[in-house]
C-alpha positions as CSV (number, residue, x, y, z in Angstrom):
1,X,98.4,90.2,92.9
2,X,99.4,93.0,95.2
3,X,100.8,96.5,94.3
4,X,102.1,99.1,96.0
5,X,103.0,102.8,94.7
6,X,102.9,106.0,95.5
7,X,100.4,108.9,94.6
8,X,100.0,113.0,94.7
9,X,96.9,113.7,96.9
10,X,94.8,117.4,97.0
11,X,97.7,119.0,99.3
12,X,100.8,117.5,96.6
13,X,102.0,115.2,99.1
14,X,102.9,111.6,97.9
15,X,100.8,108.8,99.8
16,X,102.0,105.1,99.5
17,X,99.5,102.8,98.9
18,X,99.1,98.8,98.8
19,X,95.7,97.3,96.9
20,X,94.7,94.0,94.9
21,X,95.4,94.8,91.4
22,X,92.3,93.3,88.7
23,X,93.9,90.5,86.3
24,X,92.9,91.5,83.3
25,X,94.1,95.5,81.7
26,X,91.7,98.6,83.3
27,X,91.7,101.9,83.0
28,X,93.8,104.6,84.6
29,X,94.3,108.6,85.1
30,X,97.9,108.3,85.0
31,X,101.0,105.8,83.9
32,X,104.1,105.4,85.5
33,X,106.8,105.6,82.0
34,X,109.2,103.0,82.7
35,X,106.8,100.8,80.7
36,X,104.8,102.3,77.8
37,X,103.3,100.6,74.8
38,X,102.5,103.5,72.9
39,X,101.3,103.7,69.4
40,X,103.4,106.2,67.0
41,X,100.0,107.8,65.9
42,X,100.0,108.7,69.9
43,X,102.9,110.5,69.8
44,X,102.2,112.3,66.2
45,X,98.7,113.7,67.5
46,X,100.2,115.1,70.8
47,X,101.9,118.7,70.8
48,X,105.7,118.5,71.6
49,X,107.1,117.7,73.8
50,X,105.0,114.7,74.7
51,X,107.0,114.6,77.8
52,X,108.6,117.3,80.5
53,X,108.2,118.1,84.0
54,X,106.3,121.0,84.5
55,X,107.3,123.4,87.6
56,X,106.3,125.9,90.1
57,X,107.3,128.1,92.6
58,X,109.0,127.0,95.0
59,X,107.0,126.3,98.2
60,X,107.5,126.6,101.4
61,X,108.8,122.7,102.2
62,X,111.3,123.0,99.0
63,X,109.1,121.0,96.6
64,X,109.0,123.0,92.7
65,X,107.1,121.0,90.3
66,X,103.4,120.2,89.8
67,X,104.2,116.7,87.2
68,X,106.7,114.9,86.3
69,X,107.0,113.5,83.0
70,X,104.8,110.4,83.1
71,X,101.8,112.7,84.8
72,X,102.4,115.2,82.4
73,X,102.5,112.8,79.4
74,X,99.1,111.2,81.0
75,X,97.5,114.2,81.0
76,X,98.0,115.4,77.6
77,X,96.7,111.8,76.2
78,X,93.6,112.0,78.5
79,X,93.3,115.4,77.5
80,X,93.3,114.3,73.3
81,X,90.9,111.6,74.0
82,X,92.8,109.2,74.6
83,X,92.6,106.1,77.1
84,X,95.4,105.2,79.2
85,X,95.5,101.3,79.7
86,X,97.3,99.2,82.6
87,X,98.5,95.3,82.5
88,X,98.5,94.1,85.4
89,X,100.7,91.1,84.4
90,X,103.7,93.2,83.3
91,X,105.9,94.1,86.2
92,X,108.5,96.7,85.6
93,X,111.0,97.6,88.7
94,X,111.4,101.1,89.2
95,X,115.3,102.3,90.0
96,X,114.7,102.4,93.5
97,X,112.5,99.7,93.8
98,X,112.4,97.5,96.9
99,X,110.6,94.0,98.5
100,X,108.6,94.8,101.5
């Protein structure tokens, strides 16, 4: 089972990448949202808003924010001691999702 997506590296440029995902749930740093399984307790631990995309400056190639609302949601979870969880076996297609 392949995946491709997209991450920030050090310089905040996006970096598409392809690997063979495990088959069984692991561990991650950061979620995409357009799946979550999140338990209400979650949610009522976590200061509000529990999602928002958090900005910058605007720098010199146009881009303005640090997170969107998935990182920033990821963040705040790992940050509460939570641990973010992946399946592997549920597929979600993103808006602009493609076949390549």
């Amino acid at each position: 089972n392949g995946m491709s997506w997209s991450f920030k590296n050090g310089d905040n440029e996006w970096c598409p990448q392809t690997i063979e995902l495990p088959d069984k749930p692991f561990a991650a740093t950061a979620v995409g949202g357009s799946t979550l399984l999140v338990k209400r307790e979650v949610l009522g631990k976590l200061s509000a808003p529990c999602f928002k995309i958090v900005y910058r400056e605007i720098d010199e190639d146009g881009r303005c924010f640090d997170e969107a609302e998935d990182e920033y949601f990821s963040r705040i979870a790992r940050e509460a001691g939570y641990e973010l969880m992946v399946d592997p076996t549920i597929v979600c297609k993103h808006y602009n999702y493609c076949e390549i």
